[in-house]
N, C-alpha and C positions, 0 to 999 in steps of 0.2 A: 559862525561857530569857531574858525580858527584866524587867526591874527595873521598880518605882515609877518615876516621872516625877518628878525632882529639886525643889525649888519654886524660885521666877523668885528673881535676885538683885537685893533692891533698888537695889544700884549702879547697875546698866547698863540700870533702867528711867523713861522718860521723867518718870510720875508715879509718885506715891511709894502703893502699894498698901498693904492691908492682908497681914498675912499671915497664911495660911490654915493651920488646923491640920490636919496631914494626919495622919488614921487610917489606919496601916499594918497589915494583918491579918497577924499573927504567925502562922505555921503551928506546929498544932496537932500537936502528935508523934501519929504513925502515923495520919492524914490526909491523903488525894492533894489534890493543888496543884489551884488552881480556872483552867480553860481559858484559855490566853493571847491579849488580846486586842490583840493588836499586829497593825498590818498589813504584811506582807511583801510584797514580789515572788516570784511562782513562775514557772515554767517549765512548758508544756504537756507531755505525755507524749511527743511527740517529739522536743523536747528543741532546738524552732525557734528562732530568736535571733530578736528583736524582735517576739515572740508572748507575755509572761511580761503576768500579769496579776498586778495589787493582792489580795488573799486576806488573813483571816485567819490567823496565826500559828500557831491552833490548830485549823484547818480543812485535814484534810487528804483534799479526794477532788481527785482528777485529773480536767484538762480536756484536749478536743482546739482545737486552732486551726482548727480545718476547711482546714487549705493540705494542699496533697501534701508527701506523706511526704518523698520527696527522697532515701530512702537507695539508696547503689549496688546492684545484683542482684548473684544470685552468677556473673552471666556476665562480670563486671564490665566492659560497655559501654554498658547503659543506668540507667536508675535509675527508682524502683518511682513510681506515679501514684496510688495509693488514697493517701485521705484521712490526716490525721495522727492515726498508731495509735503504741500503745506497742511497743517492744522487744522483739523473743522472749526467754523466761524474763526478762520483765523486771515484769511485774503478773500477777496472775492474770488478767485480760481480754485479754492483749497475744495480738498474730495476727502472724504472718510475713507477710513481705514477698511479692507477687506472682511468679510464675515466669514469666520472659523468654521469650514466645512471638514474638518479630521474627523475621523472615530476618536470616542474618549478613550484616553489612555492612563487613564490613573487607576490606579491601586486601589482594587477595594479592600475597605475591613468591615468584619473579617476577612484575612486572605481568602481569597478564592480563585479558581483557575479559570473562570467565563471572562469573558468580555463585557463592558457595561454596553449596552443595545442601543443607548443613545448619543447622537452628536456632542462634540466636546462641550463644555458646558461647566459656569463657576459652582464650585460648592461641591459637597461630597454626592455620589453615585449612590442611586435606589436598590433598595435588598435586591440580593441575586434571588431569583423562584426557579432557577431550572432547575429542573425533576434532576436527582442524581439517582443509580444503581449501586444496591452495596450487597452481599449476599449474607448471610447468616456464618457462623462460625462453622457449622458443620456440613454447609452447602446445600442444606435439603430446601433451603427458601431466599427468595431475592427483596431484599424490601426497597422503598419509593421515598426518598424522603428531598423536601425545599433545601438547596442548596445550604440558603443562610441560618437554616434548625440546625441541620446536622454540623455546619463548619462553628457554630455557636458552642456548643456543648465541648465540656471535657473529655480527655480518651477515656475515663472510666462510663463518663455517659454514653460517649458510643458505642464502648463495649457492649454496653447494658440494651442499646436502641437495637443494634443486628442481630443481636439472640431472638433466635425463633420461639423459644421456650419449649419446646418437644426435646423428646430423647438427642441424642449424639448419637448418628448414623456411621458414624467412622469406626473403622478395622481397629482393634486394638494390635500392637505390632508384636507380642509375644503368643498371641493365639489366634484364634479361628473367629471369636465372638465379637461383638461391636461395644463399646462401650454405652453401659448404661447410664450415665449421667446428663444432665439437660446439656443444651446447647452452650459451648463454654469457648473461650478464645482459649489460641496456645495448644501444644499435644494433650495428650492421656494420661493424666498423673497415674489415675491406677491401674497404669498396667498390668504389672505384676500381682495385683493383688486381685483377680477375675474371680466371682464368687459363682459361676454358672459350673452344670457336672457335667462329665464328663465321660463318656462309657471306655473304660482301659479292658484293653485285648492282652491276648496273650500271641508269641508269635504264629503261631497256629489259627489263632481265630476263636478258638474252642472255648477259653473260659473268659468271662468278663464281669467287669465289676464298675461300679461307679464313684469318679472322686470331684475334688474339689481342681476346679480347674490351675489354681495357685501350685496346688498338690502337686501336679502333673506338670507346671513349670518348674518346681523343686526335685524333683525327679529327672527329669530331662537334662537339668543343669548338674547332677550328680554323675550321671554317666556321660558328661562333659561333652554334652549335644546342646547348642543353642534352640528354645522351642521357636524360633523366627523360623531357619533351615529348614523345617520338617512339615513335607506338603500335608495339605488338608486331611486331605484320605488316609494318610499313613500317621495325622495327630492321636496318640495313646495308645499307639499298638506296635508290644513289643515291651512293656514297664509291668508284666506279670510274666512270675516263671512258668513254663511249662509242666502238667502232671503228668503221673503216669498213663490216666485216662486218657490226653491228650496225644502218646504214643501207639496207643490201640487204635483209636479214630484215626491217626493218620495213617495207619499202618492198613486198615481196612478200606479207606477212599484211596491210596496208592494202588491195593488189587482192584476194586472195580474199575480204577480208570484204566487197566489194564486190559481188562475186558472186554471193555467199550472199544480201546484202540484195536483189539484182534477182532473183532466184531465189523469194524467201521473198514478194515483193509479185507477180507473177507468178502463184503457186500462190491467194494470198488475193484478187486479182482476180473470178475466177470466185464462188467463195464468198460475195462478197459481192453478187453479183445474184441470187442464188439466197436470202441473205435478205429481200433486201427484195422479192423475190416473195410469199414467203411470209408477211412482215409485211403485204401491201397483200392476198391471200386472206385473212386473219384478220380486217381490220376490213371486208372487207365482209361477212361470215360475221357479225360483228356487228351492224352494221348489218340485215342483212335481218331478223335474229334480232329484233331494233328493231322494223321495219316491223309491224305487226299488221293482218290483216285483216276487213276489212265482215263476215264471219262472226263474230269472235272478238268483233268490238265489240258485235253483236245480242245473244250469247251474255250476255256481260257486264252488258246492259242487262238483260236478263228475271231473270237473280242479284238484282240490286239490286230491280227489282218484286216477285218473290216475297220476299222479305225483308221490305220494306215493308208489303205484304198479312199476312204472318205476324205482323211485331209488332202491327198492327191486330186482327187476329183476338183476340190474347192478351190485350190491352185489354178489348177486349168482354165478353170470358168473364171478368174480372175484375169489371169492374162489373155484368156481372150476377150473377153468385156474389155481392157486397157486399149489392146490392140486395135479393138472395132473404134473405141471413142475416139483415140490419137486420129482416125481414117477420116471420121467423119467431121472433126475439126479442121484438118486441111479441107478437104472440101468445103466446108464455110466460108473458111476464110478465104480461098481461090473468087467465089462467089463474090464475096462483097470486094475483092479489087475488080472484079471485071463492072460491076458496078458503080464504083468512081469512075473509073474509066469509060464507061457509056455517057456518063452524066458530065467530066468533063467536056466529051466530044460535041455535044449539045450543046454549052455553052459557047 
């Protein structure tokens, strides 16, 4: 594969050399050529670019680079980690490439925010089916729909899918009534415009009449009272003047309730000297309860003597029990040395 090395030209040499007679070994017919000893560059068995090492020419065993392999899987979105191997059917030592066990991580379309359920895998990902919740516009219903119907559809179509089609249960924000329109996305356009009536009081109570609920937000906004402000109870009353009629009636329930009041203090009179009777018998019922007498004191006194004598007594019978056991343990023990000492003398 590679030739003698030419000899130097004395032309283009600084000094002037000898020249060397070179023995060329002439190949001998029907004798194989002797190992070439040239140094090449090879390439590792993965076939890495800027991993090829200097090698002999006529050296031919395969190295690894120890880098990862790098080749694509056959899922074709990651690429393989083990160390640098050769080629399938490419050495007799080569091994395949590892088998892509990730989660799929690609992007389904339609967008969706699931996961695709299956291991990585070439080609596009199978419609999404998980059930999603969406509620109705005005909240009164929750509907069920396959992920890839509803992310499929236009926003006008899903406006159209989550309408419950029943009334609109929502507070209108300038009055007391709910709006009457079906289930619609977005606020209450007609607010202001409420066509339900309205019963209007006078501030008395006494005359009433019925209007147009708009009426009564026109009205409101006149004597420059927002109708949002004005709690429930107190919506339409107070937007009729008062008559004269209405100063008689009140002028007639101001004396009965007068009446009632001197009536009601009157009856609670009584009652109340009858508790504080019975509050001033209870604390002297206490009080004597208090008092204890020269008997119960004497009583008391001879509890505490006998008591005293008792624990005395128990005392005694203590130290004398102590005193008897301490006597009777020396004697034991006097006992058993005259007993060694018997039993030595024996031996």
């Amino acid at each position: 594969c590679h030739g003698a090395k030419p000899p130097p030209n004395p032309e283009f040499t600084l000094k002037p050399k000898k020249k060397k007679i070179i023995q060329q070994n002439e190949g001998v017919p029907a004798t194989p050529c002797p190992p070439c000893p040239e140094l090449v560059w090879r390439s590792c068995v993965g076939q890495h670019i800027g991993a090829e090492r200097m090698m002999v020419c006529s050296d031919k065993s395969q190295f690894s680079c120890e880098n990862l392999c790098g080749n694509p899987l056959p899922c074709g979105n990651h690429y393989c980690t083990k160390t640098c191997h050769a080629f399938e059917n490419q050495l007799r030592g080569s091994e395949a490439c590892e088998d892509c066990s990730l989660p799929c991580q690609q992007e389904r379309e339609p967008a969706c925010p699931h996961n695709c359920p299956q291991r990585c895998h070439p080609g596009d990902c199978p419609p999404c089916k998980v059930l999603i919740k969406r509620s109705c516009h005005c909240g009164a219903m929750v509907h069920v729909f396959d992920c890839i119907y509803y992310n499929t559809l236009t926003a006008k179509g899903q406006e159209s899918v989550r309408s419950c089609g029943g009334p609109c249960h929502r507070k209108l924000p300038n009055c007391t009534h709910l709006c009457p329109e079906t289930c619609h996305p977005g606020q209450c356009t007609n607010a202001d415009k409420c066509c339900k009536k309205v019963t209007v009081r006078c501030k008395c109570q006494t005359l009433k009449k019925e209007w147009v609920c708009q009426d009564v937000q026109a009205a409101y906004h006149l004597t420059g009272c927002h109708p949002k402000d004005i709690p429930k109870t107190q919506f339409g009353i107070g937007l009729i003047p008062c008559n004269s009629d209405c100063k008689s009636k009140v002028q007639v329930v101001e004396s009965e309730l007068q009446l009632r009041k001197s009536r009601v203090t009157e009856v609670q009179e009584p009652d109340t000297e009858k508790l504080v009777r019975k509050r001033k018998k209870r604390r002297e019922r206490v009080l004597e309860s208090k008092e204890t007498t020269k008997l119960q004191k004497i009583i008391s006194r001879a509890k505490r003597l006998l008591l005293y004598v008792l624990i005395f007594v128990i005392l005694v019978a203590a130290t004398y029990c102590g005193y008897k056991g301490l006597l009777w343990l020396s004697d034991w023990m006097n006992e058993v040395d005259e007993r060694r000492q018997r039993y030595s003398r024996m031996k």
